[in-house]
C-alpha positions in Angstrom: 21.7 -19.1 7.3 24.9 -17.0 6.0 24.5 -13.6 7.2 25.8 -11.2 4.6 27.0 -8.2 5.5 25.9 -4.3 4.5 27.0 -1.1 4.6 24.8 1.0 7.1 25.9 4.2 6.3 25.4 3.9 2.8 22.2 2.8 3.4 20.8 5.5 5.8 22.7 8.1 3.8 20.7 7.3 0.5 17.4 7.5 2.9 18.4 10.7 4.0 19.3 12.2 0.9 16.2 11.0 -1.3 14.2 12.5 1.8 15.8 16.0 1.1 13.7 15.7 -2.4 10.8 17.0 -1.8 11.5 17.5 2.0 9.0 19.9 4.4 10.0 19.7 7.8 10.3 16.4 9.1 8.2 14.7 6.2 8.3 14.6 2.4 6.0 16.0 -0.1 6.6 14.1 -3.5 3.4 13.3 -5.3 3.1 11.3 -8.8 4.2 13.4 -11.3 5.5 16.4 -9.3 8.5 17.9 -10.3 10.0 16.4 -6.7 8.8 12.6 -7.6 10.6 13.3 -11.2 13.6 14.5 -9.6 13.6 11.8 -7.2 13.2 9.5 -9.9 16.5 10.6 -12.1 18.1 10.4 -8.5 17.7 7.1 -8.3 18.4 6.2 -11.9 21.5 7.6 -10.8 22.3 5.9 -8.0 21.3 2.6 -9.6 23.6 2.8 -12.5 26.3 3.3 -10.0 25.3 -0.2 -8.6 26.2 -1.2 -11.8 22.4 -1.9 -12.7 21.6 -1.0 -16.6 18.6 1.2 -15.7 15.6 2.5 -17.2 12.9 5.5 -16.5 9.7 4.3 -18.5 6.4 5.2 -20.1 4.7 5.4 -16.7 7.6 6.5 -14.2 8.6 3.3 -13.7 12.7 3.5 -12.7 14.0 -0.3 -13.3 17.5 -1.6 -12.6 18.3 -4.3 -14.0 21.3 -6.6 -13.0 24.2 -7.6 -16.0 24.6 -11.0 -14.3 23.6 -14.2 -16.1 20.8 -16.4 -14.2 17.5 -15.9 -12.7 17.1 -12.9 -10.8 14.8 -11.7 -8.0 13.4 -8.3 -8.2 13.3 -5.6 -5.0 11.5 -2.4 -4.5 8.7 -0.2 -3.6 7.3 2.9 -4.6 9.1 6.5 -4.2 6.0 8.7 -4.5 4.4 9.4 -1.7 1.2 11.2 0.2 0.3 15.1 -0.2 1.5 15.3 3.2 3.3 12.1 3.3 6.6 10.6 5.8 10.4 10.2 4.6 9.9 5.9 4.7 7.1 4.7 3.3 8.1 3.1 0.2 11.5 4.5 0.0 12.6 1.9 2.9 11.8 -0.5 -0.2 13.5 1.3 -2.7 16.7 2.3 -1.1 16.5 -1.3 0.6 16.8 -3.2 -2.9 19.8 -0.7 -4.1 21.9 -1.6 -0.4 21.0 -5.1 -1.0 22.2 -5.2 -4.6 25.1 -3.6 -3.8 26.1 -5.7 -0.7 25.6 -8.8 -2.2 27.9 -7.7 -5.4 30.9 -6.4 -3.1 30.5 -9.7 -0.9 32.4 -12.3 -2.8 30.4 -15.7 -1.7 27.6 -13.7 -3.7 28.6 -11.7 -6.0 27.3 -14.0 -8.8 23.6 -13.6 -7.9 21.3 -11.1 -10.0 19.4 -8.6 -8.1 16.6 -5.7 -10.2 15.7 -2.9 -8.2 12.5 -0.9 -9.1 11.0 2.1 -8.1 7.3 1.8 -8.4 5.2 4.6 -9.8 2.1 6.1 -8.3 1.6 3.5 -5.5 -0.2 6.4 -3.8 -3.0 7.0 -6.1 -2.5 10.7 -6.9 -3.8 9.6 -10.2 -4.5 5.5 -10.4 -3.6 3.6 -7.4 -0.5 1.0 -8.0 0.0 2.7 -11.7 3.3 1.3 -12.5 3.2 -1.7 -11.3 -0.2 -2.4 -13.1 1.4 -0.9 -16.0 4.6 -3.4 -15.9 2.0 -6.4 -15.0 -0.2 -5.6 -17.8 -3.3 -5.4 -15.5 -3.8 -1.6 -15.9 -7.3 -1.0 -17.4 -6.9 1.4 -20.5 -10.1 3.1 -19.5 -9.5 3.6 -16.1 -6.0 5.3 -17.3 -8.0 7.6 -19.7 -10.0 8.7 -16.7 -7.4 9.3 -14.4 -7.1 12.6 -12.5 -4.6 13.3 -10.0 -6.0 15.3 -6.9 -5.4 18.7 -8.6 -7.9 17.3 -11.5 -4.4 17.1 -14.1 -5.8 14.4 -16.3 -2.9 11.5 -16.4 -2.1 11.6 -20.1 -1.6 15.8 -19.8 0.8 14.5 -16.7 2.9 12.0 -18.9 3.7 14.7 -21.9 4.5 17.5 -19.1 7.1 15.3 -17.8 8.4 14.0 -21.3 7.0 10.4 -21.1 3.8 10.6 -23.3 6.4 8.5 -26.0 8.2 6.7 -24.0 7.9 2.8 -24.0 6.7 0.7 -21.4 8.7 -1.9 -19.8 6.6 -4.9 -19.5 6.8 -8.3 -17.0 9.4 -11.1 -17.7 7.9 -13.7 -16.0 11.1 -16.4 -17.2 13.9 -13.4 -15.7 12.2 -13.5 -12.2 12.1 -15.9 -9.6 9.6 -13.5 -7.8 9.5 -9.9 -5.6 10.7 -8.6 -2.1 9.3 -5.6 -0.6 10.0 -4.6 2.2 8.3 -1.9 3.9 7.9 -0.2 7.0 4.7 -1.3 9.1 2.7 1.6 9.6 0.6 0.1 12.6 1.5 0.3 16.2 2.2 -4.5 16.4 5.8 -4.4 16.2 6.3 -1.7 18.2 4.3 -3.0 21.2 5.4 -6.2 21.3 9.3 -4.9 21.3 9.5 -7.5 18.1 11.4 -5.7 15.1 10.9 -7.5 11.9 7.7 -8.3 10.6 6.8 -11.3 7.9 3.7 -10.7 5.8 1.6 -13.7 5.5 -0.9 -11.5 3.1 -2.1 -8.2 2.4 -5.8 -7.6 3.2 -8.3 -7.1 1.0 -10.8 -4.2 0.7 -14.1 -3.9 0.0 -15.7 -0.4 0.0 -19.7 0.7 0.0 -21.4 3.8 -0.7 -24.6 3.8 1.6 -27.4 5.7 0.1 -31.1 6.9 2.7 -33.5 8.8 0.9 -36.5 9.9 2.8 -38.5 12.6 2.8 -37.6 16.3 3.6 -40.4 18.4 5.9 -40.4 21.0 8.2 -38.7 20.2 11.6 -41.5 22.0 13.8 -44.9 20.6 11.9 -43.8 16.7 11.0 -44.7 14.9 14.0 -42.6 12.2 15.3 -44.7 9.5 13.7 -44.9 10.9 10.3 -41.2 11.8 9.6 -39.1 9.9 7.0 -35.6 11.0 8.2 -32.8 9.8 6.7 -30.4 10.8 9.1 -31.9 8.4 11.9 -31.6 5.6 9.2 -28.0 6.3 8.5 -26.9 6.7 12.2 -28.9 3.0 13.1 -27.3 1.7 10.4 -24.0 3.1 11.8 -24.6 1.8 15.5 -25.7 -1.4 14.4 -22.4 -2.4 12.6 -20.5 -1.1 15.0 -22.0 -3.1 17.1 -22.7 -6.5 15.0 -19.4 -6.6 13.2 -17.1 -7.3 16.6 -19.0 -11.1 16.4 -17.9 -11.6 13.3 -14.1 -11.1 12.9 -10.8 -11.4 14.1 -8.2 -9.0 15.9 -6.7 -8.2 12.7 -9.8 -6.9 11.1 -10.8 -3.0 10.6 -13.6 -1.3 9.5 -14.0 2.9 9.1 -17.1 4.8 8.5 -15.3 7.6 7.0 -17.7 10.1 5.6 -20.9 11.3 6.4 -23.5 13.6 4.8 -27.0 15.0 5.6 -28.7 16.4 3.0 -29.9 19.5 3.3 -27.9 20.0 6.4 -30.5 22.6 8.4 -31.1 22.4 11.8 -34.6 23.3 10.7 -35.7 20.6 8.5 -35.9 16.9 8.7 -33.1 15.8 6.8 -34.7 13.9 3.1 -31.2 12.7 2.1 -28.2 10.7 4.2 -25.2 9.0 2.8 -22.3 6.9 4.7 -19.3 5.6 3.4 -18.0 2.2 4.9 -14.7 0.0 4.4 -13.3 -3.2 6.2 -10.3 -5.1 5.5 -8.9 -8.8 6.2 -6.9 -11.3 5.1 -9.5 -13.5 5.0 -12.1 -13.4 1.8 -15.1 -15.9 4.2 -14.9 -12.5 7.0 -15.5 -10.2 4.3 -18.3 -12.2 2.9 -19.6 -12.2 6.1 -19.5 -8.6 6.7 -20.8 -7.8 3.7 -23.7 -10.2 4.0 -24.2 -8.7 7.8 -24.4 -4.9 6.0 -27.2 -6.2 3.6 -28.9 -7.8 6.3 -29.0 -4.6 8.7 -30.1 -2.3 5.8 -32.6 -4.3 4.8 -34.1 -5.0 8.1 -33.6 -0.6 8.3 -35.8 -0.6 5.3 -38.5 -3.1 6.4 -39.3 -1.2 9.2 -39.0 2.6 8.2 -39.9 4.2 4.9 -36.2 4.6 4.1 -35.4 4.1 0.9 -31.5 2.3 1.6 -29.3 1.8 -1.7 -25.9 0.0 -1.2 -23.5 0.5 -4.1 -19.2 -0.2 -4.3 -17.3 2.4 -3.6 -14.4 0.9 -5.3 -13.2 -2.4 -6.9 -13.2 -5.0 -5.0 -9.4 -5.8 -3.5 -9.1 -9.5 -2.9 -6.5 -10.9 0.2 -3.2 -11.2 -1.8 -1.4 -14.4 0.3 2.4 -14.2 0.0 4.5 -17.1 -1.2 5.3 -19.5 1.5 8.9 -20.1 0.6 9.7 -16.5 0.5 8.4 -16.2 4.0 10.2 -19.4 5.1 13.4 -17.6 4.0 12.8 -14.4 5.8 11.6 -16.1 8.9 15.0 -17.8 9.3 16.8 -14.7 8.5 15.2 -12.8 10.7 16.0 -15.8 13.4 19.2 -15.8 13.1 19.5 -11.8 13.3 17.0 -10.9 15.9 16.4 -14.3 17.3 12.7 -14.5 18.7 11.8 -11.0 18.2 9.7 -10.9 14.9 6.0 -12.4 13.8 4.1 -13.4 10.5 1.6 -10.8 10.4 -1.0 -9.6 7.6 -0.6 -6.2 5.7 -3.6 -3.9 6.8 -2.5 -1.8 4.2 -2.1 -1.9 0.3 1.1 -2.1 -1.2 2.2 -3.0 -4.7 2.4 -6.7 -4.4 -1.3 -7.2 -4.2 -1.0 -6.9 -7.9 2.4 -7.9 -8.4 1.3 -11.4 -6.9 -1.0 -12.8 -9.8 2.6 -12.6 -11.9 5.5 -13.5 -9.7 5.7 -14.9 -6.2 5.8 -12.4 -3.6 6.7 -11.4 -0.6 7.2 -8.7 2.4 9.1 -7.6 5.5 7.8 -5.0 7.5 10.3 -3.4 10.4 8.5 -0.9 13.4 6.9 2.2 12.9 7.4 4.5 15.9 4.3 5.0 17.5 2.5 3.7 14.4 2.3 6.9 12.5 2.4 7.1 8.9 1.1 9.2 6.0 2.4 11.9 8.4 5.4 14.3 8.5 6.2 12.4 12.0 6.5 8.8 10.4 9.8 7.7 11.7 11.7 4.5 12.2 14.4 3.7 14.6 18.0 3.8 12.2 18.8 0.4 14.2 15.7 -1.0 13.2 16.1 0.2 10.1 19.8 -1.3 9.8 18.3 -4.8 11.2 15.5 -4.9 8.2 18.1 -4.7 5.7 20.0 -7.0 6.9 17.1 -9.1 7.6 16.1 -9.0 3.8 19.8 -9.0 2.6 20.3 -12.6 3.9 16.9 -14.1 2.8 17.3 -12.5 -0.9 20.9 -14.3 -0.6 19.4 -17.1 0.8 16.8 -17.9 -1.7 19.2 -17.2 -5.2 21.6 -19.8 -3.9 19.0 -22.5 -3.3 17.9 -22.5 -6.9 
């Protein structure tokens, strides 16, 4: 494996500089469509056409660098928009990682042949359509979702694109026959790495997501006169049903696998009446499509086994589309794994993605793959995300040499 080398000032410079965009404190706030994600964006269509990459801003945000060099290129990125309150790395790691490497691997002359895009991702974030751009460039984005789309303000998406001068603009669509696949790489945002003093992580797949809305409708009464025995609460149903998967759904997966109650309502809310209306929210996430099936099959089982023996009236509905496990190419994780050996010998892992990231729709186009390096204390979607600079010097590197790697093989 050839290492090639980078320039690490260069890189954390352009990190720290795209973090002053937006910047509050320690964090970054730089939502879709902002004036801070627009001015971010020209920043990098700035700093991309200095690499010498013929670069465009599209009809959805999208900023794409494209390389002048004849043959197949691979294409490198992330996403530059981030949370309302969100940290300085996540997604512009991937961004600023794909400019350093394209720029390395043109100034190094045993590679200065190979073609290298760089794109910055819009909307990843979902402050109006989750993964926007890179459903827009993969020709996957639903034209009736987009005519829906609000951002959290309620700005209607199509008002957003004429505010910011893009309501005409074309939209840059996939080449499949250009691209040999995509690299992201990303920081982890989970606590894995970090414990295990490993530093580079390889992404075997991202996890897919399914989401219910959890519906009990009894029967509001007075709390004083309904009598144990006659009460139709809702609540009680809701919290069972809560206990119960709590406790059921450890038998049933794996240590990778999560799953969040994350809202819950009582309806009407008094401390004087037996609730008549309860409603949960609940989402898990694997890698693995036969443990979702099974904890989906084990919520339909407990709430129906709720309903048989109260008068709850239990409705299970999505909460969102259904996210299937997005497994990253083999190859490109047989070239990062022996870059990463050679850099930081023993100390890196495959690993799934327990978040979602733009090549979970990137992957039914092109082959795929991701590179995760240590979040500090696992915080992320925080002003305190942070990432140790050597750590985030080794990642590029890491990726620099596999991208290298897996142009000259072809």
């Amino acid at each position: 494996m050839q290492t090639i080398p980078i320039n690490s000032d260069r890189l954390l410079s352009d990190l720290r500089e795209l973090r002053k965009i937006g910047g509050v404190g320690s964090g970054v706030v730089r939502p879709a469509f902002s004036d801070y994600d627009m001015e971010a964006r020209y920043w990098l269509k700035k700093r991309f056409e200095d690499a010498h990459l013929d670069t465009t801003i599209d009809g959805v945000g999208n900023v794409l660098g494209r390389s002048r060099k004849i043959g197949t290129s691979i294409l490198l990125g992330s996403h530059s928009d981030t949370q309302p309150e969100g940290g300085w790395l996540d997604g512009a790691l991937g961004v600023i990682y794909g400019l350093e490497v394209a720029r390395a691997l043109h100034e190094y002359d045993n590679t200065s042949q190979l073609s290298v895009d760089v794109v910055s991702w819009q909307d990843e974030e979902s402050n109006f359509l989750s993964c926007l751009g890179s459903r827009s460039w993969c020709g996957t984005l639903n034209p009736d979702l987009e005519k829906l789309a609000v951002s959290r303000e309620g700005e209607k998406l199509e008002h957003a694109l004429k505010r910011v001068g893009l309501d005409n603009t074309p939209r840059l669509k996939i080449e499949e026959n250009r691209y040999l696949g995509y690299l992201e790489a990303h920081i982890e945002q989970g606590c894995y790495l970090e414990e295990a003093s490993e530093k580079i992580g390889i992404v075997t797949a991202i996890v897919g997501i399914r989401a219910f809305i959890i519906s009990f409708k009894g029967e509001q009464n007075h709390a004083g006169t309904t009598t144990m025995k006659r009460r139709k609460d809702a609540a009680t149903a809701m919290f069972e049903t809560a206990y119960r998967i709590n406790n059921q759904f450890p038998s049933l997966v794996n240590e990778t696998t999560v799953w969040t109650i994350g809202n819950a309502t009582v309806e009407p809310g008094a401390s004087s009446i037996v609730p008549g209306a309860a409603e949960l929210t609940l989402q898990f996430r694997d890698q693995d499509e036969r443990i979702l099936d099974s904890l989906e099959e084990e919520v339909r089982k407990i709430v129906s086994e709720i309903e048989n023996k109260t008068e709850i009236k239990v409705d299970v509905r999505p909460g969102r589309e259904v996210i299937r496990p997005s497994k990253m190419d083999s190859s490109f994780q047989k070239h990062l794994s022996k870059a990463a050996q050679a850099i930081t010998p023993n100390a890196w892992r495959y690993m799934p993605s327990a978040a979602g990231h733009d090549p979970m729709v990137i992957h039914e186009k092109l082959p795929c793959g991701m590179l995760f390096i240590p979040s500090i204390r696992g915080i992320s979607h925080n002003f305190d995300e942070d990432s140790h600079e050597e750590d985030i010097v080794l990642g590029c590197e890491v990726l620099t040499s596999a991208v290298a790697s897996i142009l000259m093989s072809e």
